[in-house]
C-alpha positions in Angstrom: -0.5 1.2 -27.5 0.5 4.3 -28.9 -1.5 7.4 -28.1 -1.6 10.6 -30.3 -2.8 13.6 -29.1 -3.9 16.4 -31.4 -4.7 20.2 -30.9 -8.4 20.0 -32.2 -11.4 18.0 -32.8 -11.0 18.4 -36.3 -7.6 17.4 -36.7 -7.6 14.3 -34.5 -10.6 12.8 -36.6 -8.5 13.7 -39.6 -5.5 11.5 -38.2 -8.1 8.6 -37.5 -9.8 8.8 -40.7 -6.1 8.6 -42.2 -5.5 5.7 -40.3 -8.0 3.8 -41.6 -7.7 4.9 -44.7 -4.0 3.5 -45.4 -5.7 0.3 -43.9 -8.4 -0.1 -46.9 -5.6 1.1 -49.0 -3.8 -2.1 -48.3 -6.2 -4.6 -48.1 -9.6 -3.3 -50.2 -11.9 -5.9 -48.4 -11.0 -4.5 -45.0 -13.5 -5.9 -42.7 -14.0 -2.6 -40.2 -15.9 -1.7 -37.1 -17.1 1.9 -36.2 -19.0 3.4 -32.8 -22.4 5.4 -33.1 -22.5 8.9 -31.3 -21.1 12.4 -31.2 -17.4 11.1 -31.2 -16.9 9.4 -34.6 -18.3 12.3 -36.7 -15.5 14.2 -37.5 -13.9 10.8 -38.4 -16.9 10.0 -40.4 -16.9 13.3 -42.4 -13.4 13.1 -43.8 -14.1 9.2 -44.6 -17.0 10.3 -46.4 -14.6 13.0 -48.7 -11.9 10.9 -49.2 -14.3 8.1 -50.8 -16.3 11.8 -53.0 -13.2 12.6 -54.3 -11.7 9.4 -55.0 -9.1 9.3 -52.3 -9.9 5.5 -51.5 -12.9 3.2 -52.3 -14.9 1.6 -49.4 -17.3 -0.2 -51.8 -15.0 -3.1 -51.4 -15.2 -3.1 -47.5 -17.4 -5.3 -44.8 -18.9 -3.3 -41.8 -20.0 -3.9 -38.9 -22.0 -1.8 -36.3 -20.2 -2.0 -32.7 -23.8 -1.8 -30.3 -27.3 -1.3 -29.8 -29.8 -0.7 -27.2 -31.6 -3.7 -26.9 -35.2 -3.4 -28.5 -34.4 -0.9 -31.3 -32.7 -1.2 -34.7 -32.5 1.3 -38.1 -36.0 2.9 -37.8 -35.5 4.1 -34.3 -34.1 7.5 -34.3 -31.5 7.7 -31.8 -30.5 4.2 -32.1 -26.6 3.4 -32.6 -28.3 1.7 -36.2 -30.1 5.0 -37.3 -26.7 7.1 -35.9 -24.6 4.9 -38.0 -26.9 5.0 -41.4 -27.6 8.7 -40.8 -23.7 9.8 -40.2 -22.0 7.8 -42.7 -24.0 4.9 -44.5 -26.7 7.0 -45.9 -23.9 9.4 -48.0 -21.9 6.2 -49.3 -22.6 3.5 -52.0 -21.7 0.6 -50.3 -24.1 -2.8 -50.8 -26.4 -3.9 -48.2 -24.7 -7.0 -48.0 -21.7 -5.6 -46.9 -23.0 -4.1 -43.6 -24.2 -6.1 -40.4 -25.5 -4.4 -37.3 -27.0 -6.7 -34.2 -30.3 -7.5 -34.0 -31.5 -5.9 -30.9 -35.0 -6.9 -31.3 -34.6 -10.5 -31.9 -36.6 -13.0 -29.5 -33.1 -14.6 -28.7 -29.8 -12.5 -28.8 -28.0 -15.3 -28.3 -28.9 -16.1 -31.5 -27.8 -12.1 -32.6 -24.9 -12.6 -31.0 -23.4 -15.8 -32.8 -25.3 -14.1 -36.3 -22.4 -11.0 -35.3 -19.8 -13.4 -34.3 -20.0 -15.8 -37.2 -19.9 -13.0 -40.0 -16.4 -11.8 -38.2 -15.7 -15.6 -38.5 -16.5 -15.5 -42.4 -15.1 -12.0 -43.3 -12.2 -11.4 -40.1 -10.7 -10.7 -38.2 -11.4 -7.2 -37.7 -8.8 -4.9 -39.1 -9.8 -2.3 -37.4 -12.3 -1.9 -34.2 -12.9 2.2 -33.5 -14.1 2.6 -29.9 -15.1 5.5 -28.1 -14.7 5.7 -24.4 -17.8 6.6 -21.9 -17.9 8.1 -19.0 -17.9 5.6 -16.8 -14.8 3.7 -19.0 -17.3 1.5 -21.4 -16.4 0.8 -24.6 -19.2 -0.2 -26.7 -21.6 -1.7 -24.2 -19.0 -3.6 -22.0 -19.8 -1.9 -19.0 -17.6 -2.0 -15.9 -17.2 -5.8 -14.6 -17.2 -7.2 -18.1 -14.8 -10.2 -19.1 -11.9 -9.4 -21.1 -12.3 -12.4 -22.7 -16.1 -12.4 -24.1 -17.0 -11.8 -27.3 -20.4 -10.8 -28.7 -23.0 -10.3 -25.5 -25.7 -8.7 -24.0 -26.0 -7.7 -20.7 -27.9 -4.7 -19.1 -26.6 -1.4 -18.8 -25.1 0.3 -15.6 -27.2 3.8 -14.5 -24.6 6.5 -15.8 -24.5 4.7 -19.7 -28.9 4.9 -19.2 -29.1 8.9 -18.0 -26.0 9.6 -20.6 -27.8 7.4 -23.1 -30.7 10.0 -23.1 -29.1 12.5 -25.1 -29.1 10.6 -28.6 -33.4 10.7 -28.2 -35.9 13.3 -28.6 -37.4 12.2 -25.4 -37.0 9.9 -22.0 -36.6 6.5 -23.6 -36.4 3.4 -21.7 -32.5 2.1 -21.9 -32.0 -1.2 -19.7 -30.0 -3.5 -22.0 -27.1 -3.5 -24.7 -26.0 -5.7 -27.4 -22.2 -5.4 -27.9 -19.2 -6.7 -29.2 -17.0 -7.5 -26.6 -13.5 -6.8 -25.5 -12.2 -10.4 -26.9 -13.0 -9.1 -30.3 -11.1 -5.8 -29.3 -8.0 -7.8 -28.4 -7.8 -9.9 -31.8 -8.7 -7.1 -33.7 -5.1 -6.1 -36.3 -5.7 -2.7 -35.1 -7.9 -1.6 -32.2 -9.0 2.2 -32.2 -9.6 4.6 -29.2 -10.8 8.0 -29.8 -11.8 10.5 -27.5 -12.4 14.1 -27.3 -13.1 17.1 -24.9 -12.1 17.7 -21.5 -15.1 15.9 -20.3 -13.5 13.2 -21.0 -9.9 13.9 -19.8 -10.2 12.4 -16.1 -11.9 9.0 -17.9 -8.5 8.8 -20.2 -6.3 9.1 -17.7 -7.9 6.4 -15.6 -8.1 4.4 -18.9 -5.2 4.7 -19.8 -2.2 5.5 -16.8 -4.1 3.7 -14.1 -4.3 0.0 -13.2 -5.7 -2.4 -16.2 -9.1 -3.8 -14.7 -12.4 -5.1 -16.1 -14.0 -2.6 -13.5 -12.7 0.1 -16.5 -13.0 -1.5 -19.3 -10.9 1.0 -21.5 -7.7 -0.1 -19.8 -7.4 -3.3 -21.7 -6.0 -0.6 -24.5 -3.0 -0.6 -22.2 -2.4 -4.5 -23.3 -2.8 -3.5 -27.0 0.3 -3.1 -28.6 -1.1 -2.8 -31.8 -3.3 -0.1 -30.9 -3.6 3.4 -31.7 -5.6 6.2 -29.3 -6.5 9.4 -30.9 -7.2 12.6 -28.4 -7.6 16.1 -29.0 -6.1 18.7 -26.5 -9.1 18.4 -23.9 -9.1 14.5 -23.8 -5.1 14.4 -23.7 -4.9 17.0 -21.3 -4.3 15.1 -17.7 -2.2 12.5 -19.0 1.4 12.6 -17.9 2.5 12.1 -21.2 2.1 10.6 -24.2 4.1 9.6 -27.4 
């Protein structure tokens, strides 16, 4: 694991776009997963000008959508689907085919689940697998207590990831459920991908990633992760010891 902290917001979703950037840039077919939500943005925005001004070419690439709240998909406003398309999808040319998101609303996830897992199967592994980091340590839906060793899952959500989950809607939505990759996937992936930002997030970081590995926190497994990068501006790096 190697963590980079960065003075801004700006300039640490720069150094993560960069990152992936060099990835696609080595291998065009790059098969890549990215995290809805306020976080991924910034990291979104520079993707999006490197590809306008011909910096690299994503066209070639496979994506995949990291979560969703169980019962929504693309039409739902707020959803991690309708985040993902309305952040980043919608401004690129990039063929249907080469983007799969869960289905949430499926009769039987199960069924999602092995749809997700097979298509890394076909198209993997993952080269890279960006993660944010909530505030209870998640990363995607694998909620404290989940198996480090499951792959795509659903399971229901834990209270703080349900009142935080509020914020993405217009009005009080009923959250009980995710549909998520799971930490398995994050450990095979070539490079796994933390980012993180604000001092809200600070005290979570440090727990994540200077205090004992433990499913109960499921962002410590990036401790195992030698291949791994985490990217944090000044608030989110800010009660670490140190970092390199």
């Amino acid at each position: 694991m190697k963590i980079l902290a960065y003075k801004t917001y700006d300039e640490m979703s720069a150094a993560a776009a960069a990152c992936t950037v060099e990835q696609v840039r080595q291998k065009p077919g790059s098969l890549l997963c990215f995290p809805s939500g306020d976080s991924p943005v910034g990291v979104f925005n520079s993707l999006i000008n490197y590809a306008n001004t011909g910096k690299v070419d994503l066209s070639q690439c496979y994506f995949i959508g990291l979560d969703e709240w169980v019962g929504m998909g693309r039409n739902d406003e707020g959803s991690c689907t309708w985040s993902l398309y309305e952040s980043f999808f919608n401004k690129l040319d990039i063929a249907a085919d080469h983007i799969r998101f869960f289905d949430a609303r499926a009769a039987n996830l199960d069924d999602s689940c092995k749809a997700i897992d097979d298509f890394i199967r076909e198209k993997g592994p993952l080269d890279i697998m960006m993660v944010g980091i909530g505030m209870n340590g998640h990363i995607g839906l694998n909620e404290p207590g989940t198996d480090f060793n499951l792959y795509s899952h659903h399971a229901p959500l834990a209270p703080m990831t349900m009142s935080v989950g509020q914020k993405y809607f217009k009005q009080q939505t009923l959250l009980t459920e995710g549909i998520t990759l799971g930490l398995k996937h994050l450990r095979e992936a070539k490079t796994p991908i933390l980012i993180a930002s604000g001092s809200k997030k600070a005290g979570i970081v440090k727990q994540a990633l200077e205090g004992p590995v433990t499913n109960q926190l499921p962002a410590s497994i990036f401790q195992t992760l030698d291949s791994a990068f985490v990217f944090l501006d000044e608030g989110a790096a800010s009660e670490l010891n140190h970092f390199s």
